[in-house]
ZANU-944103 format. One line per 3 residues: number of its first residue (from 1); their letters; for each residue x, y, z of C-alpha. Coordinates in pm, 1 decimal. Each point is the difference from the previous one (the first is absolute). Layout:
// ZANU-944103
NUM) A) X,Y,Z | ...
This chain:
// ZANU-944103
1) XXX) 20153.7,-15441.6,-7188.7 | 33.1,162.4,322.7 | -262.4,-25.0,319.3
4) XXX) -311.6,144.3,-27.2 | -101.6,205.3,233.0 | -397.4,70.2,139.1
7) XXX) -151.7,298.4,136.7 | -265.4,-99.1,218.0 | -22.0,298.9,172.8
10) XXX) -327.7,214.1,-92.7 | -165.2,-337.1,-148.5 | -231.2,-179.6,155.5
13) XXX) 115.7,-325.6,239.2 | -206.5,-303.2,110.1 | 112.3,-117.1,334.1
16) XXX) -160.6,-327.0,148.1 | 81.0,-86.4,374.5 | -22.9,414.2,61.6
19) XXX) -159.7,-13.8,366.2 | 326.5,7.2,179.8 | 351.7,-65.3,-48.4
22) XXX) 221.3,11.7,-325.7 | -331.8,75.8,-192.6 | -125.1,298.6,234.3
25) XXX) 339.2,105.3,-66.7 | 28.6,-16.6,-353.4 | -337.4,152.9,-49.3
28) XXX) 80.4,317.1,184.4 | 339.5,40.0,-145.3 | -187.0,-11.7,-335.4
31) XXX) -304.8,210.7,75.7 | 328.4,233.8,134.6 | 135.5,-7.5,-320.3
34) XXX) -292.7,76.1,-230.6 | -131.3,-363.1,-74.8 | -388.7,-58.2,25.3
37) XXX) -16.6,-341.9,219.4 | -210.6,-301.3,-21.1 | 71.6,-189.4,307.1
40) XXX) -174.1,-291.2,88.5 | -7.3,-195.9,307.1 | -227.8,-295.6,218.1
43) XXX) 11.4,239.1,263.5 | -226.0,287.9,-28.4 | 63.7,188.3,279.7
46) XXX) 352.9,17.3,-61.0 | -69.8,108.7,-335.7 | -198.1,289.8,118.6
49) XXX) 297.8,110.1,279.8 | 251.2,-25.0,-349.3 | -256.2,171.9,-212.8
52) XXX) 38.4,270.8,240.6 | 345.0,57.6,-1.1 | -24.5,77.1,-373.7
55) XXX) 55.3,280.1,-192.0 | -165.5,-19.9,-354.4 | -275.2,-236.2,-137.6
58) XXX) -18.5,-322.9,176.0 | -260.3,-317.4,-106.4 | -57.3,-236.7,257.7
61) XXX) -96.6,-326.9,-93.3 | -59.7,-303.6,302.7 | 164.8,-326.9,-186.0
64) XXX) 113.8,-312.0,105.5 | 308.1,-67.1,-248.9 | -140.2,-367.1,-41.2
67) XXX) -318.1,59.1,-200.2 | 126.1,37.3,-382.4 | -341.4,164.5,-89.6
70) XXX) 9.7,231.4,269.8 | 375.6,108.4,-102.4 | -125.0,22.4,-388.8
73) XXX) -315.1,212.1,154.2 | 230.4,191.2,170.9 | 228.5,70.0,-313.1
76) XXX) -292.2,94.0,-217.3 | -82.2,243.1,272.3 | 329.7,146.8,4.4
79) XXX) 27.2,25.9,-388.7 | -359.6,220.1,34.2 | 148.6,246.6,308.4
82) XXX) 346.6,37.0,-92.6 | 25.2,357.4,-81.4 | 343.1,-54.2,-145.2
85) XXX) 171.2,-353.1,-153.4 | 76.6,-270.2,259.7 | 385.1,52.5,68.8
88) XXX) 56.6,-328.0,237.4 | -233.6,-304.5,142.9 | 129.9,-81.0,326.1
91) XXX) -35.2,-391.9,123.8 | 23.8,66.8,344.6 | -238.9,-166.3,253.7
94) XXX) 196.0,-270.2,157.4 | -30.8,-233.5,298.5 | 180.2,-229.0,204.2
97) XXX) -20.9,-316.0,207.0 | 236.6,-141.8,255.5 | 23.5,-379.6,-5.3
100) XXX) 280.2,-309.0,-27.6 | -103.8,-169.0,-323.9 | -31.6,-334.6,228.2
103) XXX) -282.4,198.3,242.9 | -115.3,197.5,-335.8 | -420.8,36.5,-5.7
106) XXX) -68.7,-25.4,-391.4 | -287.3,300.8,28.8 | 273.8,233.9,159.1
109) XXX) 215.4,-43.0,-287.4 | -249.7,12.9,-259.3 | -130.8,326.4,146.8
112) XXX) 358.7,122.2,-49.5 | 61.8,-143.8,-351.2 | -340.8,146.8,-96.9
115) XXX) 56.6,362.5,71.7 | 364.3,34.9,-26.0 | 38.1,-169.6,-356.5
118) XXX) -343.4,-49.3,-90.8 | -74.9,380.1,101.9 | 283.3,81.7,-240.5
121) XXX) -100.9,-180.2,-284.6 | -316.7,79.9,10.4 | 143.9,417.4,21.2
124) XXX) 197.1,-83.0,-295.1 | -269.6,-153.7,-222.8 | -250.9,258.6,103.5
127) XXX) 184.6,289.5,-91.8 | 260.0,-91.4,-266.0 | -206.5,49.5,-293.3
130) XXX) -19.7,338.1,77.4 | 363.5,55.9,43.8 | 52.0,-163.3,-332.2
133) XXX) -268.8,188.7,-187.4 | 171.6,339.0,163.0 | 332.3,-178.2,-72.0
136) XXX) 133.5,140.1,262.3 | 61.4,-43.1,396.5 | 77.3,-240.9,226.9
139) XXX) -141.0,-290.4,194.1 | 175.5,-16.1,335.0 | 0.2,-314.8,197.6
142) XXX) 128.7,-19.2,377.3 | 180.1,-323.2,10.2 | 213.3,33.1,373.2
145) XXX) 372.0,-101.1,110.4 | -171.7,-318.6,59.8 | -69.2,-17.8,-390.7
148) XXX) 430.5,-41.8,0.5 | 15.5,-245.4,281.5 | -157.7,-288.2,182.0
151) XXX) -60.1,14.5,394.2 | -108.9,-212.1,222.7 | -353.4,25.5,79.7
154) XXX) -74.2,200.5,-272.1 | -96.1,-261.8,-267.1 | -359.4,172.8,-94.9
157) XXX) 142.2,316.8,-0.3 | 360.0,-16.5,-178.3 | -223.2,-250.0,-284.6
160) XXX) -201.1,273.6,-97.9 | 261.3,267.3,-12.3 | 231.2,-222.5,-199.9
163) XXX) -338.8,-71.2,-224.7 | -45.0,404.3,-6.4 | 399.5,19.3,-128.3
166) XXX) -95.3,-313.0,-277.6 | -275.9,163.9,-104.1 | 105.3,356.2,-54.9
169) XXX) 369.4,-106.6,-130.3 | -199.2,-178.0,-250.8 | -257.4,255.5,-86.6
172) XXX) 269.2,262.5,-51.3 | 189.7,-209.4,-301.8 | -380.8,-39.3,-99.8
175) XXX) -35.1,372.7,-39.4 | 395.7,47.0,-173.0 | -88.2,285.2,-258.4
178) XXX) -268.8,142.8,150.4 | -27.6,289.9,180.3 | -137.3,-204.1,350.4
181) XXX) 206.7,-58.4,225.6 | -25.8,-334.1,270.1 | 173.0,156.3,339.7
184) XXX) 83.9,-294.9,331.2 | 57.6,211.3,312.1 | 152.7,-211.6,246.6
187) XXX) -38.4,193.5,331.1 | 209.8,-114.1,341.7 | -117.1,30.5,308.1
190) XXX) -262.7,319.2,-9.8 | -175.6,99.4,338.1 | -361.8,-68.8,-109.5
193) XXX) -271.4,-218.6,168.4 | 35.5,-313.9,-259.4 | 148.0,-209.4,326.5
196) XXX) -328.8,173.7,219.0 | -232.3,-95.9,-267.2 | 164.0,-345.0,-64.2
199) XXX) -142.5,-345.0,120.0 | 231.4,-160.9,255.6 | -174.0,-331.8,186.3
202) XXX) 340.0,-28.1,200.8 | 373.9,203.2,0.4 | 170.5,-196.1,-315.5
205) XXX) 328.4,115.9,257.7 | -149.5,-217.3,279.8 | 42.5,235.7,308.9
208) XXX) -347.4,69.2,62.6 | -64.4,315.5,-166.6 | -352.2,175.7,-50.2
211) XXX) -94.8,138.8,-331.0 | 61.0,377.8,159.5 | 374.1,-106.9,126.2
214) XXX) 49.7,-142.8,-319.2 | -48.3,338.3,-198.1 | 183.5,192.7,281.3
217) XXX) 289.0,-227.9,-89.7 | -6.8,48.4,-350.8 | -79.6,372.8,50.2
220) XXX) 342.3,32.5,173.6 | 218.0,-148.6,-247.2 | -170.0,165.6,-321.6
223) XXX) 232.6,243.2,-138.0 | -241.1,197.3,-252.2 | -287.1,199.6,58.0
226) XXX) -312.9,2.2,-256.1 | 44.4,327.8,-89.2 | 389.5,-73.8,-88.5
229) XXX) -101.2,-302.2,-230.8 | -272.9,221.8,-210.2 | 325.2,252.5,-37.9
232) XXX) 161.9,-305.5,-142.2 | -252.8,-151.6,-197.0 | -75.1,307.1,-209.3
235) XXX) 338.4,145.0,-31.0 | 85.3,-378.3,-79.6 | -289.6,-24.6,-249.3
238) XXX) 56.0,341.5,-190.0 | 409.4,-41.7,-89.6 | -117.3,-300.8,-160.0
241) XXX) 62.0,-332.3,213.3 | -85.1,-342.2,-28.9 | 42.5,-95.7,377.2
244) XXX) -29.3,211.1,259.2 | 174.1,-136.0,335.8 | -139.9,252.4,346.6
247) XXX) 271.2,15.7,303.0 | 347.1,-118.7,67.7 | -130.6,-363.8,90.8
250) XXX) -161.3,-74.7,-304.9 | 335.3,89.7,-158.3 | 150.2,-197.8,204.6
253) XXX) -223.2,-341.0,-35.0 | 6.0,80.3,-423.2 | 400.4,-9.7,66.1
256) XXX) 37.4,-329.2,210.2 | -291.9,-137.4,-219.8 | 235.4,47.2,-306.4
259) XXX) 344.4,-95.5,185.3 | -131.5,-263.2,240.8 | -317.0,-175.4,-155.0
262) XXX) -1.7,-305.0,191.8 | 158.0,130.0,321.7 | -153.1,309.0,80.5
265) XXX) -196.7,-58.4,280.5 | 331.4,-135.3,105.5 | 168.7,374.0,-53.4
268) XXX) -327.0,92.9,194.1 | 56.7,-190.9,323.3 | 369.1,84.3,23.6
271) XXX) -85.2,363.4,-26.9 | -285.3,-11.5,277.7 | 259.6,-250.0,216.2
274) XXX) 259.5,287.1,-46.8 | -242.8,341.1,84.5 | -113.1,-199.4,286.8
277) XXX) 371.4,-38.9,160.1 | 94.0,358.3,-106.4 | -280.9,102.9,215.4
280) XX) 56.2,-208.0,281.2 | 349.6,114.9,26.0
Protein backbone atom coordinates (compact mmCIF):
# COMPACT_ATOMS: atom_id res chain seq x y z
CA UNK A 1 0.00 0.00 0.00
CA UNK A 2 1.18 3.37 -0.62
CA UNK A 3 1.07 6.57 2.01
CA UNK A 4 -1.97 7.92 2.88
CA UNK A 5 -2.43 11.15 2.60
CA UNK A 6 -4.88 13.72 4.96
CA UNK A 7 -6.62 16.76 4.08
CA UNK A 8 -6.94 18.76 7.03
CA UNK A 9 -7.57 21.75 5.40
CA UNK A 10 -11.39 22.97 5.71
CA UNK A 11 -11.81 20.49 8.87
CA UNK A 12 -11.84 21.48 12.03
CA UNK A 13 -8.26 21.47 14.25
CA UNK A 14 -7.79 21.39 18.05
CA UNK A 15 -4.70 23.23 18.99
CA UNK A 16 -3.58 23.21 22.76
CA UNK A 17 -0.65 25.62 23.77
CA UNK A 18 -2.39 28.29 21.05
CA UNK A 19 -1.56 31.64 23.05
CA UNK A 20 1.69 32.27 21.34
CA UNK A 21 4.27 30.59 19.45
CA UNK A 22 4.11 27.38 17.17
CA UNK A 23 0.37 27.09 18.27
CA UNK A 24 -0.68 30.86 17.46
CA UNK A 25 0.93 29.93 14.36
CA UNK A 26 -0.63 26.88 13.45
CA UNK A 27 -4.02 28.16 14.37
CA UNK A 28 -3.93 31.06 11.98
CA UNK A 29 -2.43 29.16 9.17
CA UNK A 30 -5.47 26.86 9.64
CA UNK A 31 -8.23 29.38 10.24
CA UNK A 32 -6.24 30.77 6.75
CA UNK A 33 -6.90 27.75 5.17
CA UNK A 34 -10.56 27.04 5.93
CA UNK A 35 -10.23 24.94 9.24
CA UNK A 36 -12.63 25.91 12.21
CA UNK A 37 -10.04 26.01 15.34
CA UNK A 38 -10.28 24.88 18.84
CA UNK A 39 -7.30 26.24 20.50
CA UNK A 40 -6.75 25.96 23.96
CA UNK A 41 -4.31 27.50 26.17
CA UNK A 42 -3.45 28.40 30.31
CA UNK A 43 -3.09 31.74 29.13
CA UNK A 44 -6.18 33.58 28.40
CA UNK A 45 -5.12 36.65 27.30
CA UNK A 46 -2.98 35.28 24.77
CA UNK A 47 -5.74 33.27 23.61
CA UNK A 48 -7.87 36.25 23.05
CA UNK A 49 -4.77 38.29 21.01
CA UNK A 50 -4.67 34.63 18.75
CA UNK A 51 -8.41 34.45 18.62
CA UNK A 52 -8.12 37.69 16.98
CA UNK A 53 -5.91 37.04 14.35
CA UNK A 54 -8.39 34.44 13.04
CA UNK A 55 -10.28 34.14 10.18
CA UNK A 56 -13.23 31.59 10.53
CA UNK A 57 -14.84 30.01 13.68
CA UNK A 58 -12.58 29.86 16.58
CA UNK A 59 -13.55 28.09 20.31
CA UNK A 60 -11.54 29.15 23.02
CA UNK A 61 -11.22 26.99 25.80
CA UNK A 62 -8.68 28.09 29.13
CA UNK A 63 -6.97 24.46 30.01
CA UNK A 64 -4.17 23.43 31.82
CA UNK A 65 -2.95 20.22 29.74
CA UNK A 66 -2.49 18.40 33.22
CA UNK A 67 -6.09 17.93 34.34
CA UNK A 68 -7.35 14.64 32.34
CA UNK A 69 -11.03 15.67 33.10
CA UNK A 70 -10.61 19.03 32.00
CA UNK A 71 -8.94 17.72 28.56
CA UNK A 72 -11.97 14.99 28.26
CA UNK A 73 -14.41 18.18 29.10
CA UNK A 74 -12.73 19.93 26.64
CA UNK A 75 -13.04 17.10 23.91
CA UNK A 76 -16.71 16.59 24.57
CA UNK A 77 -16.99 20.28 23.98
CA UNK A 78 -15.27 20.16 20.81
CA UNK A 79 -17.22 17.04 19.51
CA UNK A 80 -20.64 19.41 20.29
CA UNK A 81 -19.09 22.78 18.28
CA UNK A 82 -17.25 21.27 15.57
CA UNK A 83 -19.13 22.35 12.60
CA UNK A 84 -17.17 19.96 10.45
CA UNK A 85 -15.12 16.45 11.57
CA UNK A 86 -11.98 17.00 13.68
CA UNK A 87 -9.09 16.78 11.00
CA UNK A 88 -5.94 16.91 13.60
CA UNK A 89 -5.48 17.16 17.66
CA UNK A 90 -2.47 19.07 18.21
CA UNK A 91 -0.28 18.19 21.59
CA UNK A 92 1.38 21.28 21.78
CA UNK A 93 1.75 23.16 25.14
CA UNK A 94 5.22 22.55 26.23
CA UNK A 95 7.62 23.89 28.85
CA UNK A 96 11.03 23.91 29.87
CA UNK A 97 13.41 24.06 32.80
CA UNK A 98 17.10 24.79 32.94
CA UNK A 99 18.98 22.75 35.55
CA UNK A 100 22.26 20.20 35.95
CA UNK A 101 20.60 16.98 37.07
CA UNK A 102 23.10 17.23 40.26
CA UNK A 103 21.42 20.99 41.20
CA UNK A 104 17.94 19.56 39.69
CA UNK A 105 14.71 20.83 42.10
CA UNK A 106 12.29 17.69 41.78
CA UNK A 107 9.00 20.23 41.49
CA UNK A 108 10.73 21.98 38.42
CA UNK A 109 10.97 18.82 36.66
CA UNK A 110 7.76 17.44 37.54
CA UNK A 111 6.09 20.65 36.35
CA UNK A 112 7.86 19.90 33.04
CA UNK A 113 7.13 16.13 32.85
CA UNK A 114 3.50 17.00 33.73
CA UNK A 115 2.62 19.28 30.89
CA UNK A 116 4.94 18.25 28.24
CA UNK A 117 4.13 14.37 28.38
CA UNK A 118 1.41 14.31 30.72
CA UNK A 119 -0.33 17.27 28.67
CA UNK A 120 0.07 14.95 25.68
CA UNK A 121 -1.31 11.99 26.95
CA UNK A 122 -3.90 13.33 28.42
CA UNK A 123 -4.67 15.23 24.50
CA UNK A 124 -4.41 11.87 23.14
CA UNK A 125 -6.81 9.99 25.45
CA UNK A 126 -9.26 12.83 25.41
CA UNK A 127 -9.74 13.05 21.90
CA UNK A 128 -8.84 9.70 20.26
CA UNK A 129 -12.08 8.12 20.51
CA UNK A 130 -13.37 10.52 18.36
CA UNK A 131 -10.78 10.17 15.73
CA UNK A 132 -11.39 6.49 15.79
CA UNK A 133 -15.17 6.64 15.68
CA UNK A 134 -14.63 9.23 12.50
CA UNK A 135 -11.80 6.83 11.50
CA UNK A 136 -10.11 9.33 10.26
CA UNK A 137 -7.40 12.19 11.14
CA UNK A 138 -4.56 12.61 12.95
CA UNK A 139 -3.23 13.11 16.44
CA UNK A 140 -0.15 15.29 16.24
CA UNK A 141 2.33 15.31 19.01
CA UNK A 142 5.31 17.95 19.24
CA UNK A 143 8.14 15.91 20.47
CA UNK A 144 11.47 18.55 19.76
CA UNK A 145 15.19 17.93 18.39
CA UNK A 146 15.73 17.27 21.96
CA UNK A 147 13.27 14.17 21.59
CA UNK A 148 16.56 12.80 19.14
CA UNK A 149 19.26 13.82 21.51
CA UNK A 150 20.40 14.27 25.06
CA UNK A 151 21.96 17.73 26.29
CA UNK A 152 23.31 18.77 29.07
CA UNK A 153 21.07 20.51 31.34
CA UNK A 154 18.20 19.50 29.69
CA UNK A 155 17.31 16.25 31.58
CA UNK A 156 13.44 17.32 32.38
CA UNK A 157 13.01 18.54 29.16
CA UNK A 158 14.74 16.03 26.55
CA UNK A 159 12.79 13.03 29.12
CA UNK A 160 9.58 14.17 28.17
CA UNK A 161 10.17 14.71 24.52
CA UNK A 162 11.81 11.32 24.18
CA UNK A 163 8.53 10.04 26.33
CA UNK A 164 6.32 12.16 23.65
CA UNK A 165 8.44 10.13 20.64
CA UNK A 166 7.73 6.53 22.87
CA UNK A 167 4.45 7.25 23.19
CA UNK A 168 3.29 8.33 19.78
CA UNK A 169 5.76 5.72 17.88
CA UNK A 170 3.83 3.30 19.85
CA UNK A 171 0.36 4.59 19.42
CA UNK A 172 0.82 4.77 15.66
CA UNK A 173 1.57 0.73 15.25
CA UNK A 174 -1.51 0.74 17.73
CA UNK A 175 -3.67 2.41 15.14
CA UNK A 176 -1.95 0.16 11.85
CA UNK A 177 -5.24 -0.27 9.71
CA UNK A 178 -7.04 2.41 10.75
CA UNK A 179 -7.62 5.43 9.24
CA UNK A 180 -5.85 7.64 12.45
CA UNK A 181 -2.91 8.62 12.10
CA UNK A 182 -0.16 9.21 15.36
CA UNK A 183 2.14 12.31 13.93
CA UNK A 184 5.83 13.30 16.34
CA UNK A 185 6.90 16.77 15.18
CA UNK A 186 10.26 17.30 16.35
CA UNK A 187 10.83 21.09 15.98
CA UNK A 188 14.64 22.74 16.29
CA UNK A 189 15.27 25.73 17.56
CA UNK A 190 11.87 27.98 16.88
CA UNK A 191 11.91 31.73 18.10
CA UNK A 192 9.05 31.47 20.65
CA UNK A 193 8.98 32.47 24.39
CA UNK A 194 9.32 28.66 25.83
CA UNK A 195 13.05 29.87 27.19
CA UNK A 196 11.03 33.43 28.56
CA UNK A 197 8.40 31.39 30.10
CA UNK A 198 10.83 28.67 31.41
CA UNK A 199 12.01 28.29 35.13
CA UNK A 200 15.75 28.93 35.44
CA UNK A 201 16.99 29.25 39.43
CA UNK A 202 20.61 29.83 37.94
CA UNK A 203 22.37 29.85 34.07
CA UNK A 204 22.85 25.81 33.65
CA UNK A 205 26.03 27.61 31.32
CA UNK A 206 27.41 29.21 34.54
CA UNK A 207 28.25 32.81 33.29
CA UNK A 208 25.76 34.62 35.16
CA UNK A 209 22.98 35.03 32.87
CA UNK A 210 19.38 36.46 33.72
CA UNK A 211 16.33 34.72 32.51
CA UNK A 212 15.87 37.77 29.75
CA UNK A 213 19.71 37.25 28.44
CA UNK A 214 19.06 33.78 28.39
CA UNK A 215 16.13 34.01 25.76
CA UNK A 216 18.03 36.79 23.85
CA UNK A 217 20.69 34.12 23.45
CA UNK A 218 18.59 31.51 22.30
CA UNK A 219 16.57 34.03 20.21
CA UNK A 220 19.79 34.68 18.20
CA UNK A 221 20.75 31.32 17.29
CA UNK A 222 17.09 29.99 16.40
CA UNK A 223 16.93 29.46 12.80
CA UNK A 224 12.97 29.05 12.30
CA UNK A 225 10.29 31.32 12.81
CA UNK A 226 6.70 30.08 14.18
CA UNK A 227 5.05 30.89 11.29
CA UNK A 228 7.73 28.74 9.13
CA UNK A 229 7.18 25.59 11.42
CA UNK A 230 3.10 25.74 11.04
CA UNK A 231 4.09 25.83 7.03
CA UNK A 232 5.91 22.68 7.88
CA UNK A 233 3.75 20.98 10.13
CA UNK A 234 0.71 21.03 7.86
CA UNK A 235 2.32 20.59 4.57
CA UNK A 236 4.25 17.79 6.59
CA UNK A 237 0.98 16.41 8.02
CA UNK A 238 -1.17 16.44 4.71
CA UNK A 239 1.50 14.39 2.18
CA UNK A 240 1.19 11.87 4.74
CA UNK A 241 4.27 11.76 7.29
CA UNK A 242 5.08 10.02 10.26
CA UNK A 243 7.79 12.50 11.60
CA UNK A 244 7.97 15.77 10.87
CA UNK A 245 11.60 17.36 11.55
CA UNK A 246 11.24 21.85 11.44
CA UNK A 247 14.71 23.68 10.32
CA UNK A 248 18.10 22.69 9.13
CA UNK A 249 19.30 21.94 12.84
CA UNK A 250 16.89 19.51 13.69
CA UNK A 251 18.07 17.76 10.50
CA UNK A 252 21.12 18.02 11.48
CA UNK A 253 20.89 16.61 15.31
CA UNK A 254 18.36 13.54 13.67
CA UNK A 255 21.63 12.94 11.34
CA UNK A 256 24.50 12.89 14.01
CA UNK A 257 21.88 11.19 16.35
CA UNK A 258 21.76 8.28 13.76
CA UNK A 259 25.64 8.38 12.70
CA UNK A 260 27.16 9.37 16.05
CA UNK A 261 24.87 8.07 18.98
CA UNK A 262 27.26 8.10 21.68
CA UNK A 263 29.48 10.96 20.50
CA UNK A 264 27.38 13.60 19.41
CA UNK A 265 27.70 16.14 21.77
CA UNK A 266 31.26 15.41 20.90
CA UNK A 267 30.48 16.42 16.96
CA UNK A 268 28.72 19.36 18.84
CA UNK A 269 31.69 20.89 20.65
CA UNK A 270 34.08 20.51 17.73
CA UNK A 271 31.66 22.36 15.56
CA UNK A 272 31.11 25.35 18.13
CA UNK A 273 35.25 25.14 18.82
CA UNK A 274 35.56 25.51 14.95
CA UNK A 275 32.69 28.59 14.22
CA UNK A 276 34.29 30.24 17.09
CA UNK A 277 37.98 30.34 15.38
CA UNK A 278 36.46 31.03 11.91
CA UNK A 279 35.09 34.08 13.47
CA UNK A 280 37.91 35.17 15.31
CA UNK A 281 40.04 35.02 12.30
Amino acid sequence: MGKRYLTISGRTAVITGAASGIGRALAQRLSAHGCPVAIADVDEQGLKETEALLRGPALLRVLDVRDAAAQRDFADQVRQWAPQPIGAVFNNAGVTVGSAVLDAVPEDDQWVWDINFGGVVNGTRAFLPILVDQNEGAIVNTSSVFGLVGMPGQSAYCSSKFAVRGFTDALRQELRGTGVRAITVHPGGVDTNIVRNARYREDPDGRGRTLEQIAEDFAAITMTKPDQAAEVIHRGVEAGKARILIGPDARMFDLLGRLAPTRYYDVLKWIESYQRRRSAS
